[in-house]
N, C-alpha and C positions, 0 to 999 in steps of 0.2 A: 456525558451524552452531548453531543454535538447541538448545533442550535437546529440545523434541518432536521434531526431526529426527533426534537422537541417539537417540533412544528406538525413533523408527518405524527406523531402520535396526539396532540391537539386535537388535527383536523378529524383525524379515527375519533376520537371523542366525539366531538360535536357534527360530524358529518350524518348523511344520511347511508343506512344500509339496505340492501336487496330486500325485497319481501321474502322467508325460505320457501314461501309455498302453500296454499293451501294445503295440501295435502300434512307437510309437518305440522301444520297450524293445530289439524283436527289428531291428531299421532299424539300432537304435545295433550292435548287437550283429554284425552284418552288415557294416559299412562299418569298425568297429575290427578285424575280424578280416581283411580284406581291406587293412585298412593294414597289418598284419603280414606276410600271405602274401606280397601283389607288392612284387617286388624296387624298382620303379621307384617307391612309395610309402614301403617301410620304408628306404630308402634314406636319405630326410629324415625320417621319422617315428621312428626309432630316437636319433637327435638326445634324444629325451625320455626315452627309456628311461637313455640316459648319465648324465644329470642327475641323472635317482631311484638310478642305481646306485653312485654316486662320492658323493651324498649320505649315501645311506644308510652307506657307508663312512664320510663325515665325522661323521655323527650319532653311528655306537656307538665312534667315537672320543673324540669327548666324554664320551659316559656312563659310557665306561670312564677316563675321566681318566687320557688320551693326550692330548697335545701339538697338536692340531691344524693346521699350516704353511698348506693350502693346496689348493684341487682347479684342477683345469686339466681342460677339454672342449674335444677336438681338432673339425675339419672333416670327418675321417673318419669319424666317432660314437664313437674311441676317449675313453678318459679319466683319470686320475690323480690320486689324493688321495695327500699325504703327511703325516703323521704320524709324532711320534715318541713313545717312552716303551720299556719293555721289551720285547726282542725275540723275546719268547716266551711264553706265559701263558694266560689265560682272554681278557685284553684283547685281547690280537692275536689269538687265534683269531676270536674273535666279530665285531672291526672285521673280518677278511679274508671273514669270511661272509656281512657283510650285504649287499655289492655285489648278488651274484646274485639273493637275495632281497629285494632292497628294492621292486622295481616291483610283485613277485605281494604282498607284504604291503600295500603299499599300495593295490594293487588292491582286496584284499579291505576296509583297513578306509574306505575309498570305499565298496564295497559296502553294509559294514553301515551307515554314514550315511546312504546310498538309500534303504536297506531301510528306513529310521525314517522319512524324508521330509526329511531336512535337507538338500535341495538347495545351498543357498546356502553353507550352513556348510561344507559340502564344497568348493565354490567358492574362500569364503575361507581355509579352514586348507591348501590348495593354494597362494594367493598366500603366506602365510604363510611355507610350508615354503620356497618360490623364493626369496624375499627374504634366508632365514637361508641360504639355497647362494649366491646372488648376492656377500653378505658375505664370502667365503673363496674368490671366484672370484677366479684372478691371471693371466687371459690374456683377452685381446681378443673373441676368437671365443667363449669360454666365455660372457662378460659378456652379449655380445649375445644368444646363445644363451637365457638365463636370462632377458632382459631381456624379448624376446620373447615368451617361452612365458608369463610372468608376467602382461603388459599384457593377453593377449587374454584371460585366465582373467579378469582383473579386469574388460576392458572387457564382458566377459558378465556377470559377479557383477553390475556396478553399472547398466549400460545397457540389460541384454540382458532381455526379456519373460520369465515365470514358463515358457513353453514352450520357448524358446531354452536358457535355463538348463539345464533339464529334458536336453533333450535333449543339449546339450552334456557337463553330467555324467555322463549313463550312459555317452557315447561314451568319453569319457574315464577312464572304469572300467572299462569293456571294453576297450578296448586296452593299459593297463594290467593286467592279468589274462591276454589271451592274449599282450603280449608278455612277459612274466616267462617266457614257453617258451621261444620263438628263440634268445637268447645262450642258453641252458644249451644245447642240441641244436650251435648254433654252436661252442659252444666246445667240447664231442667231439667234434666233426667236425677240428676245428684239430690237438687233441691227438692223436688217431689218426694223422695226418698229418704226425706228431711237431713240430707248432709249438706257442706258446704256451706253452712250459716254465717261464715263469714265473707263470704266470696263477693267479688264486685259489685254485682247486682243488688246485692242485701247490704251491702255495705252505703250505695247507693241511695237505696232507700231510704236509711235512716237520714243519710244526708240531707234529705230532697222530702222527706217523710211522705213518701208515692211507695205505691205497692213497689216490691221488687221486680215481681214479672214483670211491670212494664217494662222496665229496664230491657229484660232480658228479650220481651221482644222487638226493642225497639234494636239492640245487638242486631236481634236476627232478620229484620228490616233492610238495617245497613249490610249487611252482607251477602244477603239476596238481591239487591240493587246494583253491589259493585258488582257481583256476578253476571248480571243481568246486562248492563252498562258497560264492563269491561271485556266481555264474550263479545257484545256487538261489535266495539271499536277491532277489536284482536281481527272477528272474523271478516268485518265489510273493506280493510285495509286496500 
């Protein structure tokens, strides 16, 4: 690739893009919350949420310099990062936290890169994030998973019109934002039901020896906020 080639796709990076529009704003905002609601959509669409939440687990395992082994994403939408280092602490708390929260915070910080106009940038620090989960994926279905979700962000980043883009990334900030609600609501739904006894929250707890609910709605705190916080920034643009 040429050096001005390098340079015109830089500046596409870091530049700033058009607003698409109110109108696609609230369209996007519409059809991501309608892949959350219906069962027959979040079915497959939850697939993405797994990825941002087994991530994000692998990520504050890293920063917390834990051992990172591995994530695996089942065909059910369940998922599994394993890590090791001590089994108890600041580190392990924070890795066990960040599952639930990893989709509303990334929602939000999508948001505020909307909010600036860095469509693109948003675009590629998405392939980015996929590519460093693709790395530590160790099963079939995960790989594909990852591989998938990754190409079509890209094949929009790279081929896709300034409105395409546009519109793909709010969609995908929206749904990200209102799904960071469902697993938290899911999973007291499970536990009341007394399943799930191992699940973040309860795992959580023991850590931290605090009820588990709190946990769970301290989850669904943070995720009503990014919603809340990252709807505004999206819409007041």
């Amino acid at each position: 690739m040429q050096s001005h080639s390098i340079s015109a796709v830089w500046s596409q990076v870091t530049g700033v893009q058009a607003d698409p529009g109110h109108s696609i704003v609230w369209a996007t905002a519409a059809a991501a919350l309608l892949a959350v609601l219906l069962r027959p959509f979040w079915r497959y669409s939850r697939n993405v949420v797994t990825i941002a939440h087994e991530g994000g687990h692998g990520l504050v395992a890293v920063l917390t310099r834990r051992r990172l082994h591995g994530i695996r994403l089942h065909s059910d939408t369940s998922g599994l990062t394993v890590s090791s280092g001590k089994p108890h602490g600041p580190g392990m708390v924070l890795t066990a936290a960040a599952g639930y929260t990893a989709p509303s915070l990334l929602g939000l910080g999508g948001a505020w890169l909307l909010s600036a106009g860095h469509v693109t940038a948003l675009l590629w620090v998405v392939v980015a994030l996929l590519l460093a989960v693709l790395v530590m994926v160790r099963n079939a279905y995960g790989a594909l998973t990852v591989v998938v979700t990754g190409a079509l962000c890209f094949a929009v980043s790279w081929f896709g019109s300034a409105s395409l883009q546009g519109a793909f990334a709010y969609l995908s900030v929206w749904f990200l934002l209102f799904a960071g609600v469902r697993p938290v609501l899911e999973l007291q739904g499970k536990r009341r039901r007394g399943g799930a006894p191992g699940s973040d929250a309860d795992q959580l707890g023991r850590l931290t020896r605090t009820p588990a609910v709190l946990w769970v709605l301290l989850f669904l705190v943070i995720a009503l906020a990014a919603v809340a916080t990252g709807g505004r920034w999206m819409l007041t643009r």
